[in-house]
Backbone as CSV, one residue per row, in Angstrom:
resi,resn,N_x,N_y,N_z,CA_x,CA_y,CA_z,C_x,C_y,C_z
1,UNK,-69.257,-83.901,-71.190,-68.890,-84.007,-69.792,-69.008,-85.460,-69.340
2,UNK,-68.045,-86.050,-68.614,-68.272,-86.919,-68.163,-68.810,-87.283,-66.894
3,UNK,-69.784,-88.794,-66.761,-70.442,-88.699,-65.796,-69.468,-89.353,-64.313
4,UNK,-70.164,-89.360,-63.635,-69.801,-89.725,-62.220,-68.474,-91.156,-62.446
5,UNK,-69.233,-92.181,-62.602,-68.845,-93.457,-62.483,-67.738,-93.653,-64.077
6,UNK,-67.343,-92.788,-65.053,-66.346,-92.745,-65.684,-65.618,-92.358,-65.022
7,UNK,-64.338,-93.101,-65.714,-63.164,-92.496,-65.104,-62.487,-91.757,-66.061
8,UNK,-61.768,-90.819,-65.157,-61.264,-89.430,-65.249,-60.493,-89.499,-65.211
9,UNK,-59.607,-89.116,-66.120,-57.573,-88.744,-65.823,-57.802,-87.722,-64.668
10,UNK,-56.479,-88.278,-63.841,-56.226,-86.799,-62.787,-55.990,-85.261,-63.106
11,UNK,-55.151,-85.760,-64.279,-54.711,-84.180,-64.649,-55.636,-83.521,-65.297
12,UNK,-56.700,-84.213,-65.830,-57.865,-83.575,-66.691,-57.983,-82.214,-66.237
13,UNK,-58.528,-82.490,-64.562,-58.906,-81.020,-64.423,-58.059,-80.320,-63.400
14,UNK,-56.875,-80.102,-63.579,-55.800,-79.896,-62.546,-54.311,-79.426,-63.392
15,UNK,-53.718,-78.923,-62.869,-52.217,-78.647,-63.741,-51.295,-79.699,-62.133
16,UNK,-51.768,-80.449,-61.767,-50.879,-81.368,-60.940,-50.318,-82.511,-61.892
17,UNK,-49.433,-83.063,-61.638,-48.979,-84.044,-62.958,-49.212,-85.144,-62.046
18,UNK,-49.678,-86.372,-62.496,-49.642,-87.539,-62.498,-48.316,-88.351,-61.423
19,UNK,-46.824,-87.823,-61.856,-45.846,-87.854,-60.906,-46.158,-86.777,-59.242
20,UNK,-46.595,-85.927,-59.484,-47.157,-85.280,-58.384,-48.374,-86.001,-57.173
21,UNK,-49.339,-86.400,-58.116,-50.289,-87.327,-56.979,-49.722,-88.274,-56.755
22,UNK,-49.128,-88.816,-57.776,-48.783,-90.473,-57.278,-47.651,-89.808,-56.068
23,UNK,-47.212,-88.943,-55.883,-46.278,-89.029,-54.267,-46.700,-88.489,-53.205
24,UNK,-47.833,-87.723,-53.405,-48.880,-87.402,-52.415,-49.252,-88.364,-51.748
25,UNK,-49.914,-89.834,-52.565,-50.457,-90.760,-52.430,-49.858,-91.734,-51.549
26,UNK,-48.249,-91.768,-52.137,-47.345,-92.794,-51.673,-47.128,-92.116,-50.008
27,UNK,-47.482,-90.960,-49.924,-47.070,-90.260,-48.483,-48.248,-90.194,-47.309
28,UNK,-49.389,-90.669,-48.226,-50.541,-90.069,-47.322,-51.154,-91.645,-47.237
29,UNK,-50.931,-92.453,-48.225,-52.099,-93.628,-47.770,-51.457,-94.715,-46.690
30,UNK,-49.858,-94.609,-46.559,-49.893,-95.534,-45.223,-50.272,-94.911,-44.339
31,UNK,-50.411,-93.577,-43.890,-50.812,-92.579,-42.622,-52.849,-92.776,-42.494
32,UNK,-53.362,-93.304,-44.018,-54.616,-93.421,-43.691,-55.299,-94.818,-43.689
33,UNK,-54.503,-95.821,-44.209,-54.405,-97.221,-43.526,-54.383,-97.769,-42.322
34,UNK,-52.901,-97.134,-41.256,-52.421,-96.769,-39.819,-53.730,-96.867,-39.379
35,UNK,-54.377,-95.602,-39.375,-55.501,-94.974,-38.502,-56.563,-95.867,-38.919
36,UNK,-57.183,-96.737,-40.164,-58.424,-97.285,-39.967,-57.974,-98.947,-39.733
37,UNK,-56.686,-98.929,-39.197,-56.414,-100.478,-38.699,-56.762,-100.196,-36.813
38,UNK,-56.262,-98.962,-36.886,-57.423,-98.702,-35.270,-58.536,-98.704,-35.225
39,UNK,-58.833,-98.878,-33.752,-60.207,-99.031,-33.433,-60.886,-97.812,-33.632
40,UNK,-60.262,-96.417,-33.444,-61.089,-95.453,-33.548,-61.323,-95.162,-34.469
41,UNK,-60.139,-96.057,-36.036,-60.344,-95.694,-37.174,-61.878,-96.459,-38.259
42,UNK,-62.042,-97.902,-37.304,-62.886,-99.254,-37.653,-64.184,-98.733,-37.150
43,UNK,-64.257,-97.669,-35.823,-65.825,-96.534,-35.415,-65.719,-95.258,-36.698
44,UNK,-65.103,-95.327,-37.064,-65.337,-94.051,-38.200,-65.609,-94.363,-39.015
45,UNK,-65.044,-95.812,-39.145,-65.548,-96.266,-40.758,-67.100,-96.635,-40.560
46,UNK,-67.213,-97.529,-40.079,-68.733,-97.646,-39.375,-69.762,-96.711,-39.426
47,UNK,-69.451,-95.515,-38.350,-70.285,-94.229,-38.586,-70.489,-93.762,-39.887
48,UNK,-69.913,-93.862,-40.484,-69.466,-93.464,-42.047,-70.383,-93.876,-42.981
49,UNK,-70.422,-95.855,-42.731,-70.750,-96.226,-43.309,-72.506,-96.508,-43.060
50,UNK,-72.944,-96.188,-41.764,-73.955,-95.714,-41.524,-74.881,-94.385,-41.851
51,UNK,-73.866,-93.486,-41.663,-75.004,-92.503,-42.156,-74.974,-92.542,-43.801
52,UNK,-74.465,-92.758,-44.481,-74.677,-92.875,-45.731,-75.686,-93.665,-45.953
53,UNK,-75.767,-94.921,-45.352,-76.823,-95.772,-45.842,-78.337,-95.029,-45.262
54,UNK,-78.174,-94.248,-44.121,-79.241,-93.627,-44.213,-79.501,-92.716,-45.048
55,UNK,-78.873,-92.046,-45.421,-78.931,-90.928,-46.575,-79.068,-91.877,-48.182
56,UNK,-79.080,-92.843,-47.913,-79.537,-93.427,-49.104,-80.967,-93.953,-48.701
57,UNK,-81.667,-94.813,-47.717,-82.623,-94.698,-47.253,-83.617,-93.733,-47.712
């Protein structure tokens, strides 16, 4: 089994093909770029990036 921080083919554990994510990807990451070039997106990242560091704490 591989651990965390290896990397993993996509399809390893999935019957999605490789051509399949990559257009998911191409469809979804300017829509999640958009939103953290906003401000409400730059407080989410923040919050985000706060409670994690407490949960690492």
């Amino acid at each position: 089994m591989k651990t965390f921080t290896e990397t993993v083919s996509c399809t390893e554990y999935t019957e999605i093909s490789e051509y399949e994510l990559d257009c998911v990807a191409r469809i979804f990451l300017p829509m999640i770029q958009k939103f953290y070039a906003t401000e409400e997106g730059k407080a989410s990242y923040e919050a985000w990036l706060a409670e994690k560091k407490n949960k690492a704490a």
